[in-house]
FISE-572487 format. One line per field, with one value per residue (C-alpha): residue number from 0; residue in one letter; x, y, z. Coordinates in steps of 0.02 Angstrom, whole numbers, plus 32768, in hexadecimal, padded with zeros to 4 digits. Example, Ala and Ser with C-alpha at 12.3 -4.5 7.8 and 13.67 -1.06 7.14 Angstrom:
BEGIN
num <- (0 | 1)
residuo <- (a | s)
x <- (8267 | 82AC)
y <- (7F1F | 7FCB)
z <- (8186 | 8165)
This chain:
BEGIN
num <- (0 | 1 | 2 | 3 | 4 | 5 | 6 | 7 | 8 | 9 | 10 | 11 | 12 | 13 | 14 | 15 | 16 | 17 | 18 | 19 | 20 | 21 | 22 | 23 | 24 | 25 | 26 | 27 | 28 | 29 | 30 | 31 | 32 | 33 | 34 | 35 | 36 | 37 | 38 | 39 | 40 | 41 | 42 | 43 | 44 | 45 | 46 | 47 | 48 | 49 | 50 | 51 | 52 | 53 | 54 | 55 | 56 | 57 | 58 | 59 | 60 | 61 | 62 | 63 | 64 | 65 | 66 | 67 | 68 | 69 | 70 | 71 | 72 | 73 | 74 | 75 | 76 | 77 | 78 | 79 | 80 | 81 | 82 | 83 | 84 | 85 | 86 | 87 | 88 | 89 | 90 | 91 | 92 | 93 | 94 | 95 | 96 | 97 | 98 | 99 | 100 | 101 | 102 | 103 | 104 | 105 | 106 | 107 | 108 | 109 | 110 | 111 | 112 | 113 | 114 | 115 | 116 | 117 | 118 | 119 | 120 | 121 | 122 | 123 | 124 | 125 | 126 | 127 | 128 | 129 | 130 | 131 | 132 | 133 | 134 | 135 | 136 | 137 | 138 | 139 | 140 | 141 | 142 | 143 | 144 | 145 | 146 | 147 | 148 | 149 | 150 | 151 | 152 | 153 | 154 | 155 | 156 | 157 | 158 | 159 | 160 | 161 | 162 | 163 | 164 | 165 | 166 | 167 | 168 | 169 | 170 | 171 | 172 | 173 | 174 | 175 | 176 | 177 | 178 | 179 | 180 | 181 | 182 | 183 | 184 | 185 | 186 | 187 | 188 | 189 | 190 | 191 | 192 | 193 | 194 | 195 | 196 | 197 | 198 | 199 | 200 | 201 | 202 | 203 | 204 | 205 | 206 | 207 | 208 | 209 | 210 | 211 | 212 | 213 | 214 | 215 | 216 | 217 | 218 | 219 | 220 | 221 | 222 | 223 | 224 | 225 | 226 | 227 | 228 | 229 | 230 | 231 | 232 | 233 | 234 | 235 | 236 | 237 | 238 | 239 | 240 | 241 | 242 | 243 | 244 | 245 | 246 | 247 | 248 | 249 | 250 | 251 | 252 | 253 | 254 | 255 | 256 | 257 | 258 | 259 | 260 | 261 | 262 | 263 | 264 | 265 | 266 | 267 | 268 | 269 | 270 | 271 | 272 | 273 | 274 | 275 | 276 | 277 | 278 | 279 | 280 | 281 | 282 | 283 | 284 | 285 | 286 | 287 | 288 | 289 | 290 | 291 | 292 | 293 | 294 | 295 | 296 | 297 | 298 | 299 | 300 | 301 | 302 | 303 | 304 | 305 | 306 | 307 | 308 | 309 | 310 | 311 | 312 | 313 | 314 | 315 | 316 | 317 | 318 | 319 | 320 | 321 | 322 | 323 | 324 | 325 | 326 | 327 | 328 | 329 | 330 | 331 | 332 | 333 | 334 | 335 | 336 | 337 | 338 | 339 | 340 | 341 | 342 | 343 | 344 | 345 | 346 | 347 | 348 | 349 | 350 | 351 | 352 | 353 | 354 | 355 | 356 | 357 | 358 | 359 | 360 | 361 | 362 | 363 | 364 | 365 | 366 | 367 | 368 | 369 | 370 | 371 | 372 | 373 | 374 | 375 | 376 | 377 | 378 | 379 | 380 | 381 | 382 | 383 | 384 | 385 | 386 | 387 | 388 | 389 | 390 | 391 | 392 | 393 | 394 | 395 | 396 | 397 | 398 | 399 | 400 | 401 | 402 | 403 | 404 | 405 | 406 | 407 | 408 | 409 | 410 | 411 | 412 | 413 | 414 | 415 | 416 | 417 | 418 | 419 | 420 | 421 | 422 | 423 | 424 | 425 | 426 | 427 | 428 | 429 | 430 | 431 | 432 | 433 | 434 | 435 | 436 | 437 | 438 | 439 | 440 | 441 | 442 | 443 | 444 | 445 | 446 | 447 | 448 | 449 | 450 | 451 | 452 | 453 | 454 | 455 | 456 | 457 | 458 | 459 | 460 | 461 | 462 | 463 | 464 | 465)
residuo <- (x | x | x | x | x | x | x | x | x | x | x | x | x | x | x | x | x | x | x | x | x | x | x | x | x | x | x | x | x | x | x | x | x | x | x | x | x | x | x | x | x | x | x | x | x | x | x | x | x | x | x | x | x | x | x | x | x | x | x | x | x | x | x | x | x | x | x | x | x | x | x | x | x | x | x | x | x | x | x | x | x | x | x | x | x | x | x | x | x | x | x | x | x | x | x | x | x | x | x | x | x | x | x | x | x | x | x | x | x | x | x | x | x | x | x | x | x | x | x | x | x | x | x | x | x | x | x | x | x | x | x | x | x | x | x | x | x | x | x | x | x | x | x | x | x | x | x | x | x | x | x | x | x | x | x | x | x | x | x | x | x | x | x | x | x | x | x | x | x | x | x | x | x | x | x | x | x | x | x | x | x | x | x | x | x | x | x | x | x | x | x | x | x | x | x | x | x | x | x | x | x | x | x | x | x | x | x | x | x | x | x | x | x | x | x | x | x | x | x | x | x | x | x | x | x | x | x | x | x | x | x | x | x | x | x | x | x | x | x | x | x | x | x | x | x | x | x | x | x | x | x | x | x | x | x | x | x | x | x | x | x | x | x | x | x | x | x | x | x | x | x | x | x | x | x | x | x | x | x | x | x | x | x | x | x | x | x | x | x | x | x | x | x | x | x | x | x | x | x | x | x | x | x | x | x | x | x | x | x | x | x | x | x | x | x | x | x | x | x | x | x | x | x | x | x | x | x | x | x | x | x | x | x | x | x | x | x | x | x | x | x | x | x | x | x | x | x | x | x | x | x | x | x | x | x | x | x | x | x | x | x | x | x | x | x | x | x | x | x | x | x | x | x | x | x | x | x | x | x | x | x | x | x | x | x | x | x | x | x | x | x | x | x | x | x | x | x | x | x | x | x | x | x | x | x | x | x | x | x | x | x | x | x | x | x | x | x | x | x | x | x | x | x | x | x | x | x | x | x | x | x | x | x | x | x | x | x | x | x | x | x | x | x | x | x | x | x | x | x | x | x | x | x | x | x | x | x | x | x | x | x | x | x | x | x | x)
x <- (8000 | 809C | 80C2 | 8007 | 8024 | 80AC | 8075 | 7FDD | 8047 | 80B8 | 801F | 7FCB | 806C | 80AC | 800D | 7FC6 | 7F0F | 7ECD | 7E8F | 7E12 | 7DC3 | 7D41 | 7CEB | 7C2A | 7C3D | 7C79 | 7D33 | 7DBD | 7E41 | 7E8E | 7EDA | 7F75 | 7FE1 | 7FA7 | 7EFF | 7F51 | 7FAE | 7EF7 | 7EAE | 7F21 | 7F18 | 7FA5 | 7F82 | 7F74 | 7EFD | 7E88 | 7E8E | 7E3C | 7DCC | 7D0C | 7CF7 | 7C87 | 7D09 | 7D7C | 7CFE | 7C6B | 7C2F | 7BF9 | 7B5F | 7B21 | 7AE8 | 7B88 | 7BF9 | 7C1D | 7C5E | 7BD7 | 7B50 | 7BB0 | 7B90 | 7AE9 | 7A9A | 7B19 | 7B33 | 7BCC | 7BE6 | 7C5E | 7CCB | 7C87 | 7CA5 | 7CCE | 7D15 | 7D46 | 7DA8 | 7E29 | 7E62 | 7EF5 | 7E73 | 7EB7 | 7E2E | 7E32 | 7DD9 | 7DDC | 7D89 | 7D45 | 7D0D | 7CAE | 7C8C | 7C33 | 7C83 | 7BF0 | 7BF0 | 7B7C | 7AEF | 7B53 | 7B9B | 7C53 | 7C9D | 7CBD | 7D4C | 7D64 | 7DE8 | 7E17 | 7E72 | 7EB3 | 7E87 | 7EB5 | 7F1C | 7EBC | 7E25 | 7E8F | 7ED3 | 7E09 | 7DD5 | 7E58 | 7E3F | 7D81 | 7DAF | 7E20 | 7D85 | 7CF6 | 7D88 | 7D65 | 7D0A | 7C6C | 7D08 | 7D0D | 7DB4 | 7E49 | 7E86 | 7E2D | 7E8E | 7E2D | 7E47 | 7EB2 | 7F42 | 7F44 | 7FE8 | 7FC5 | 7FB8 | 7FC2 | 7F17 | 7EDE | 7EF4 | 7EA5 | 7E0E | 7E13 | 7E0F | 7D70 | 7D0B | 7D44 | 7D09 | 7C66 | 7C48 | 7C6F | 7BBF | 7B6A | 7B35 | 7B45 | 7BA7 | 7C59 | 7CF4 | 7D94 | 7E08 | 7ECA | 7F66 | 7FBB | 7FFE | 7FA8 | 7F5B | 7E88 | 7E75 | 7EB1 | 7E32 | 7DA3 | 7DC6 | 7DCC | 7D19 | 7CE6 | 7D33 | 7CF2 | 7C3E | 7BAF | 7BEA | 7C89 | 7C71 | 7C13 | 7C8B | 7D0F | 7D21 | 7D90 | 7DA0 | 7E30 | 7DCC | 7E53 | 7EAE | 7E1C | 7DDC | 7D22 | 7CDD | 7D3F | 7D0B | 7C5C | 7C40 | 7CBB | 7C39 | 7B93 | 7BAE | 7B82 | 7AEE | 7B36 | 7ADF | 7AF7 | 7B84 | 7C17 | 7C83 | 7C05 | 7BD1 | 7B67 | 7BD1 | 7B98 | 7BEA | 7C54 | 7BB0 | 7B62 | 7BED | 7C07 | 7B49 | 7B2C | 7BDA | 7C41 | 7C8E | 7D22 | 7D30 | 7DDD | 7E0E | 7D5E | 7D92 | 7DE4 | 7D34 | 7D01 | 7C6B | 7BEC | 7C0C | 7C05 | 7B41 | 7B1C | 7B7D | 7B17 | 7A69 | 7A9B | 7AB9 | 7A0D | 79B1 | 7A0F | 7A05 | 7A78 | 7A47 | 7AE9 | 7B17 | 7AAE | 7A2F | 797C | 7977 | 797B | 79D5 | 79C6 | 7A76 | 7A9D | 7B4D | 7BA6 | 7C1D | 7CA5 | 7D07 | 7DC5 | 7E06 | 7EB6 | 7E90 | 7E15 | 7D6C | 7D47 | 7DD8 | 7D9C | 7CE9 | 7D23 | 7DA9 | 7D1A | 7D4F | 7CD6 | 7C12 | 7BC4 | 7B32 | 7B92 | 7C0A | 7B72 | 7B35 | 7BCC | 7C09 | 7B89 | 7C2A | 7CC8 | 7D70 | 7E05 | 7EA9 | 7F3E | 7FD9 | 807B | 80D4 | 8029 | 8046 | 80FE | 80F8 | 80C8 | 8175 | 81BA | 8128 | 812F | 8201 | 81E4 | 8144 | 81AF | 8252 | 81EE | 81A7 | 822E | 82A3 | 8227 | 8214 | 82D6 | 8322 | 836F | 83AC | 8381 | 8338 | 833A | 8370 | 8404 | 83EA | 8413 | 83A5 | 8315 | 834B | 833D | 828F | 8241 | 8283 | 822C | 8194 | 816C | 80FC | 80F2 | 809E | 80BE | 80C9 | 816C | 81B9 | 8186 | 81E2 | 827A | 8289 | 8268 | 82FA | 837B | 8349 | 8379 | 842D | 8448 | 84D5 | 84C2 | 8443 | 8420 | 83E6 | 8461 | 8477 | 84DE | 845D | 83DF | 83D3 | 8371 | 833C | 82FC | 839B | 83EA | 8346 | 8313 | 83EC | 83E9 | 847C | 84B0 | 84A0 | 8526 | 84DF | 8527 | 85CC | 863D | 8690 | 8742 | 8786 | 872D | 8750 | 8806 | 87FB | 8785 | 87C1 | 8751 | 8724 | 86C2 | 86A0 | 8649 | 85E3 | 85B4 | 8550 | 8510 | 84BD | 8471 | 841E | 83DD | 839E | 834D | 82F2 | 82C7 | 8269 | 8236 | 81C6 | 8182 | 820A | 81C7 | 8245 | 820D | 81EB | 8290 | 82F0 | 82A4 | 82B8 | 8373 | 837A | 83B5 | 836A | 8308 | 837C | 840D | 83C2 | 8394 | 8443 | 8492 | 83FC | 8452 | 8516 | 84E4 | 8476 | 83EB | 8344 | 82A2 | 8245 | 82C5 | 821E | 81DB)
y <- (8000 | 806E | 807E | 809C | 8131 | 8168 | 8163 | 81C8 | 823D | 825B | 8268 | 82EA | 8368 | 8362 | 8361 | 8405 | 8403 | 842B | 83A5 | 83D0 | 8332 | 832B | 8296 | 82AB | 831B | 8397 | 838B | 8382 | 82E4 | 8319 | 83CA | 83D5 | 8454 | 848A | 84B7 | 8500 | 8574 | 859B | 85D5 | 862D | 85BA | 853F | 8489 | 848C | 8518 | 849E | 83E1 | 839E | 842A | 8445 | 8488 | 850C | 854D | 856C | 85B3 | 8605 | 866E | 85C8 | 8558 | 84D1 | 8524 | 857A | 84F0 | 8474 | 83E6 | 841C | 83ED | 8355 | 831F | 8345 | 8309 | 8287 | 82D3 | 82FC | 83BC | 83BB | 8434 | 84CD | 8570 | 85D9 | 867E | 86B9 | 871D | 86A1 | 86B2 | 8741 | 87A7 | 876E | 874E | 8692 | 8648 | 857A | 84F9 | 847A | 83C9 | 8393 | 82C5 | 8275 | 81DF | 8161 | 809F | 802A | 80CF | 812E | 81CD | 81C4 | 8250 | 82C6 | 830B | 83A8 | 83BE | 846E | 849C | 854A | 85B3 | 8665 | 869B | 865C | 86C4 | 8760 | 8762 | 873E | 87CE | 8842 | 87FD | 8831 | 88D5 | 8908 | 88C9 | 8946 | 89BD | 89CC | 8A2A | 899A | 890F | 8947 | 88F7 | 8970 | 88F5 | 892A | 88A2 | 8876 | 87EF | 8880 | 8861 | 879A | 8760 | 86CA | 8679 | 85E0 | 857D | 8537 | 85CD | 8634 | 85C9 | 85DD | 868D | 8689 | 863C | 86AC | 8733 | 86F0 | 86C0 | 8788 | 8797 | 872E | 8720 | 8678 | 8605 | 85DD | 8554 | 8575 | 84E7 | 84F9 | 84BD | 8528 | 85B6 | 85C5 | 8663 | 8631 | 86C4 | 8731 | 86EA | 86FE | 87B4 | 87E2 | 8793 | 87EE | 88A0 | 887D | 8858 | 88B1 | 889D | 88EC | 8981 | 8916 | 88B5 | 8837 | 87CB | 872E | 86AC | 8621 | 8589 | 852F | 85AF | 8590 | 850E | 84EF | 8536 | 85E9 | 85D8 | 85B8 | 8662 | 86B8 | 8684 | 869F | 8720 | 86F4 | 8750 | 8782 | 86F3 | 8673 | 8617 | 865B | 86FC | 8704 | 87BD | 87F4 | 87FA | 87EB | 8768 | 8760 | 8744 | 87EB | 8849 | 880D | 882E | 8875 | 884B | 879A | 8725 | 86C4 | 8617 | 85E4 | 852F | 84F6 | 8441 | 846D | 849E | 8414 | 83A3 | 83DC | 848E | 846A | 842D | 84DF | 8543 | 84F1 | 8513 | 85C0 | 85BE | 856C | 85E2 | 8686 | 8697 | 8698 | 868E | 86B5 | 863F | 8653 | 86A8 | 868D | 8710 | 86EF | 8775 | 877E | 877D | 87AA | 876F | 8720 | 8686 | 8656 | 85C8 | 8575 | 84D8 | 84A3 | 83E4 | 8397 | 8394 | 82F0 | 82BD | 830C | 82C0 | 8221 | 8235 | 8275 | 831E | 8393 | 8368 | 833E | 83A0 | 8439 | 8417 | 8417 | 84BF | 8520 | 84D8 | 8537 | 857E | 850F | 8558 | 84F9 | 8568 | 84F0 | 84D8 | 853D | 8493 | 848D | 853C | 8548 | 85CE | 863C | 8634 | 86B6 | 8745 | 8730 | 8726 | 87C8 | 8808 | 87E3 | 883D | 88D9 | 88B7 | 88B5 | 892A | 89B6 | 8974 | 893F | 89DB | 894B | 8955 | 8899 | 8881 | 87DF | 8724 | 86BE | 863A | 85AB | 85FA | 85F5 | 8546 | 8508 | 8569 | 8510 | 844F | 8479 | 8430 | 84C0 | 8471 | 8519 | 8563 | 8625 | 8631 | 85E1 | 8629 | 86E8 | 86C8 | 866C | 8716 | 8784 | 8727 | 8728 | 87DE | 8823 | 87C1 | 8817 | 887E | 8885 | 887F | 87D5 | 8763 | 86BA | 862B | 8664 | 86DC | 8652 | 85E6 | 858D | 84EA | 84B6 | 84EC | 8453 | 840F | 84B0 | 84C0 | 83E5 | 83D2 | 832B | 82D8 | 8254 | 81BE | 8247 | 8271 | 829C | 8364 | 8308 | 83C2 | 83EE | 835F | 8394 | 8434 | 840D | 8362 | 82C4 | 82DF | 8379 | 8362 | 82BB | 8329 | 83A0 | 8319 | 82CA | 836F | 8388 | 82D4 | 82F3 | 83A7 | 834E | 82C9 | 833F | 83A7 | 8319 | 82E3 | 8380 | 837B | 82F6 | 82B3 | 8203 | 81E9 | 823E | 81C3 | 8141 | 8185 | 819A | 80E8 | 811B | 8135 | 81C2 | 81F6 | 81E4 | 8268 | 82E0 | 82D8 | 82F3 | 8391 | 83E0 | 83BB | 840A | 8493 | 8461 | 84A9 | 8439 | 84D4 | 8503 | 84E5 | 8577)
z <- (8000 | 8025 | 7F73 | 7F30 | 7FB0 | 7F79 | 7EC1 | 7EFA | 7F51 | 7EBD | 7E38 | 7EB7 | 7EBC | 7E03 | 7DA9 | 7D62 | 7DA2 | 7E28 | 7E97 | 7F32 | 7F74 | 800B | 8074 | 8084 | 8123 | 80A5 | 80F6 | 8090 | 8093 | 7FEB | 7FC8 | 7F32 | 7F29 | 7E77 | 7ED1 | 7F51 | 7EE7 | 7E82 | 7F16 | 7F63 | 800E | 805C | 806A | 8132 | 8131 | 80BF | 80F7 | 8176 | 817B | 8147 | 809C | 80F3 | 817A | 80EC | 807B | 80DA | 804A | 7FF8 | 8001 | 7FAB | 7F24 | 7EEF | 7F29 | 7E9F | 7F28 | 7F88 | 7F0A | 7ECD | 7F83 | 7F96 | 7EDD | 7EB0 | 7E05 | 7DA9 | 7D6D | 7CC2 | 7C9F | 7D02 | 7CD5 | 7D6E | 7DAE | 7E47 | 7EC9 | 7F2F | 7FD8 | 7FA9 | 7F3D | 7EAC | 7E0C | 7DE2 | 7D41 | 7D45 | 7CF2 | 7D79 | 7D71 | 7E08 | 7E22 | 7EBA | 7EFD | 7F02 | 7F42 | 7F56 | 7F33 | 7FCB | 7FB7 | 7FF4 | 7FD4 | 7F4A | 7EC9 | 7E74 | 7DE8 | 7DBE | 7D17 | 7D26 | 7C99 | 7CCD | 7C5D | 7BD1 | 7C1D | 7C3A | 7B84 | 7B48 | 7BA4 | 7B5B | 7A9E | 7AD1 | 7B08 | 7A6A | 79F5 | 7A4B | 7A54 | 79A6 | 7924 | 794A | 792A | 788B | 7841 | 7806 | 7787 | 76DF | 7678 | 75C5 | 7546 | 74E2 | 7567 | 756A | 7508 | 749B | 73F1 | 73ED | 73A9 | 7445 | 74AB | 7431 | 743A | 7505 | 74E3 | 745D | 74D1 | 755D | 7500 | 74CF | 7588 | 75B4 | 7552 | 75D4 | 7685 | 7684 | 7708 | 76C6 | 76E4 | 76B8 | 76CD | 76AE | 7709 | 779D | 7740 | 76AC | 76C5 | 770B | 7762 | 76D1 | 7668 | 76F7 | 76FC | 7657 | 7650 | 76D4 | 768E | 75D7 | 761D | 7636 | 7701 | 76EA | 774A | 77E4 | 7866 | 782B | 78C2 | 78CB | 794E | 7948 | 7996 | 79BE | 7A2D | 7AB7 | 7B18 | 7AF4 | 7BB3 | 7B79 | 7ACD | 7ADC | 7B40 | 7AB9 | 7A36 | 7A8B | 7B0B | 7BBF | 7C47 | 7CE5 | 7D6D | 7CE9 | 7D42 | 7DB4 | 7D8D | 7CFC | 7CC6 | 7C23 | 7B92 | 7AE2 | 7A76 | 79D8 | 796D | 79C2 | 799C | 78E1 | 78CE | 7830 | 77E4 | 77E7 | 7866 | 7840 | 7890 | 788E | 7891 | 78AA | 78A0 | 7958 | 799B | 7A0E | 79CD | 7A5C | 7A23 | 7976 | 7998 | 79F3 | 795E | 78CE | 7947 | 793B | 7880 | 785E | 78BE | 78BA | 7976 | 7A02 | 7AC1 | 7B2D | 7BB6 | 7C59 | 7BE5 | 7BB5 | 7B31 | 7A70 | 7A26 | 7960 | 78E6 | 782B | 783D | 77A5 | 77CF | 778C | 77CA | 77A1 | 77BD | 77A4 | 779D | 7704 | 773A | 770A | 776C | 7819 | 77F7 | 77F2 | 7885 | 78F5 | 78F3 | 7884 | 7893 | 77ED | 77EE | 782E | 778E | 7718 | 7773 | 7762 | 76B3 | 765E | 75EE | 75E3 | 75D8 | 75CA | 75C9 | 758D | 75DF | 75A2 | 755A | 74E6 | 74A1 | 749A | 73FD | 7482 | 74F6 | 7476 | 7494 | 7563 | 755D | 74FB | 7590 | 7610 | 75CE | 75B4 | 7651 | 76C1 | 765A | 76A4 | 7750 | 7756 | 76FC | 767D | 75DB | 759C | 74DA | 74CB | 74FE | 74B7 | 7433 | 74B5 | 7539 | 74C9 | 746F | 7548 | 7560 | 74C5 | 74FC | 75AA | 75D4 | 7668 | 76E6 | 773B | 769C | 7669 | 7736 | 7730 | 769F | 76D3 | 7787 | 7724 | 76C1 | 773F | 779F | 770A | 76E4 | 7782 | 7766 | 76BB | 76A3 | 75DF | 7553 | 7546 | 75BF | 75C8 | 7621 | 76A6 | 76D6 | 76FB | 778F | 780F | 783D | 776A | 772B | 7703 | 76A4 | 7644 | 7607 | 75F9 | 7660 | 766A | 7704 | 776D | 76DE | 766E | 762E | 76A4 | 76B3 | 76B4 | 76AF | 7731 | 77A3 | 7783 | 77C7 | 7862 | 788F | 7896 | 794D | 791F | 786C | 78C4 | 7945 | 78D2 | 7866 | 78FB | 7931 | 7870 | 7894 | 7924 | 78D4 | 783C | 78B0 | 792E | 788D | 7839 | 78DC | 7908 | 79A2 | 79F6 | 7A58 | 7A64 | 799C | 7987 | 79EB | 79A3 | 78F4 | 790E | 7971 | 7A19 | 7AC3 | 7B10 | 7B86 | 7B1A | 7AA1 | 7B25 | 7B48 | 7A8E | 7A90 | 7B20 | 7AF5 | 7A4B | 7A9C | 7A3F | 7AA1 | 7A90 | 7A5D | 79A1 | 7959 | 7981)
């Protein structure tokens, strides 16, 4: 038993929740230290003690663990917002189980995920919106500025255009990168909307408890820390609302996003109150739709709703003829914001761009200029001025199965010349699995450990990818 005590003890200080559990006196037998820290109280001031002695304000009606003892139900993912001991304002998501056997209730648990922060930077993405002219966007982009001409873009574009015409629900689906929101605006600013709100929301930057309220608004009473706030759909009412990465919206949301797209009214959270919308959506995903249907992850009568217009913007490798017009952009782009004096790229720069496949889209090559332009010393851009962690792939270096640098290995030695191949391994496995240690080690056939080890003698930090 001394070891299942132990592994409980362990479990209780490292993980991130918060864990508060009570017997069904309402005294608690189970404090953590990451609850401790969320409300502001020491362990000793908490254990052993009634859950009303610590908090007399409460009652069984505002106490989650309270409730949980007295109904026997479970309470999911609770929004909730409140002042802790030190004063400080504390937003957490709480999940609140009784402990049942045999039809007695035991006990109960409440598991708090802190979600402060995340509330604190909500509130002041709210504030800059209604700081606004009416959250009117400032970023009149139109079809006239998009750079492309390659066939399949061009058709993207046509039926962009044709969808500016319309009020109708649109999907735009393109890889990370290839420019969604671009596309979503310049509908918006060619429409009939365009001088209404522009409002977008990235719907996987939120848990589903924030993002619900972000969408909908919430009534002051409705739950704790609640106050009246009008939603994202209010405040794009009359103009368009961008849903960003909708296949990241969680299913049960999904079901009370297409309600509100059927019937063109929202109630707010804690509210009774249907409040009428003219609000345009348009929504992105960056995986295939069919795809996330059949993983689970996008609902298919939501799909159907908001598919009204299709757009599919291709990936850069699928419209290569275009690398020459944004390595052109780009120059002229940062030659102004730099104070460069760069015309152009060499022959073998632009030979490397064209054999690259660019999984990053025109994201990756606009940051890959930006970062060789502000190494220029000249007029053209060369190798030497590039860098970073896709070098060797975009340039085709060879790798250690390659030929190797025998001049090289004479001047450094084979102790370092040895090392510094080792490290460009590690680098390309480390890419090549989205830096995940485990797959890494496994790709390159050595242990965990023993990579976290070659990472820190070649000062390579787990977070490069950024």
């Amino acid at each position: 038993m001394s070891f299942y005590k132990e592994l409980l003890d362990i479990i209780l200080k490292y993980t991130q929740e918060g864990i508060h559990v009570v017997d069904k006196e309402g005294n608690t037998i189970i404090y953590n230290k990451a609850m401790a820290n969320l409300e502001g109280m020491d362990e000793e001031e908490v254990l052993g003690k009634n859950l009303l002695e610590i908090f007399p304000s409460l009652n069984e009606n505002s106490s989650t663990l309270l409730h949980a003892l007295k109904t026997g139900e479970a309470i999911l993912d609770r929004y909730q917002t409140y002042l802790n001991k030190k004063g400080y304002n504390i937003t957490s998501v709480n999940t609140t189980v009784p402990i049942i056997k045999d039809g007695e209730i035991l006990g109960a648990v409440e598991i708090s995920k802190d979600f402060t922060k995340v509330k604190e930077l909500y509130d002041n993405i709210i504030k800059l919106t209604e700081g606004t002219d009416e959250g009117i966007s400032s970023d009149f982009t139109t079809f006239s500025n998009i750079i492309g001409l390659s066939p399949k873009f061009l058709k993207a574009v046509e039926i962009a255009k044709k969808a500016s015409r319309s009020s109708s629900t649109v999907l735009i689906y393109g890889e990370t990168g290839t420019g969604k929101e671009v596309f979503a605006r310049c509908i918006h600013n060619e429409s009939v909307r365009k001088n209404k709100p522009f409002v977008a929301v990235n719907c996987a930057a939120l848990p589903e408890s924030l993002l619900e309220g972000i969408l909908f608004g919430t009534v002051k009473g409705g739950f704790t820390g609640a106050i009246d706030r009008p939603g994202l759909f209010e405040q794009a009412n009359g103009g368009t609302l961008l849903l960003d990465e909708i296949n990241s919206m969680p299913i049960s949301l999904q079901a009370k996003l297409l309600r509100v797209l059927q019937e063109s009214y929202v109630r707010r959270i804690g509210g009774l109150k249907d409040i009428p919308i003219d609000v345009r959506v348009i929504a992105t995903t960056n995986e295939d739709p069919y795809t996330a249907i059949l993983n689970g992850k996008f609902r298919k009568d939501l799909y159907y709703r908001l598919s009204v217009i299709n757009i599919t913007i291709p990936p850069l490798r699928e419209r290569k003829e275009d690398i020459a017009l944004f390595v052109k952009y780009f120059i002229k782009k940062y030659n102004k914001e730099l104070n460069k004096n760069v015309y152009d790229v060499s022959k073998e720069v632009y030979d490397a761009f064209m054999s690259y496949d660019w999984p990053g889209n025109v994201r990756e090559l606009k940051n890959y200029l930006e970062s060789a332009m502000n190494l220029a010393s000249g007029s053209i851009l060369k190798e030497e001025h590039f860098s970073g962690i896709n070098h060797d792939k975009i340039f085709k270096k060879k790798s250690l199965s390659g030929t190797v640098n025998m001049d090289m290995m004479d001047e450094v030695g084979l102790d370092e010349y040895l090392e510094g191949m080792e490290k460009k391994l590690i680098l390309t496995a480390l890419e090549e699995t989205g830096y995940n240690i485990t797959k890494a080690a496994e790709k390159l056939k050595i242990k965990r450990q023993t990579l976290q080890h070659k990472m820190k003698k070649y000062k390579i930090n787990e977070n490069d990818e950024n």
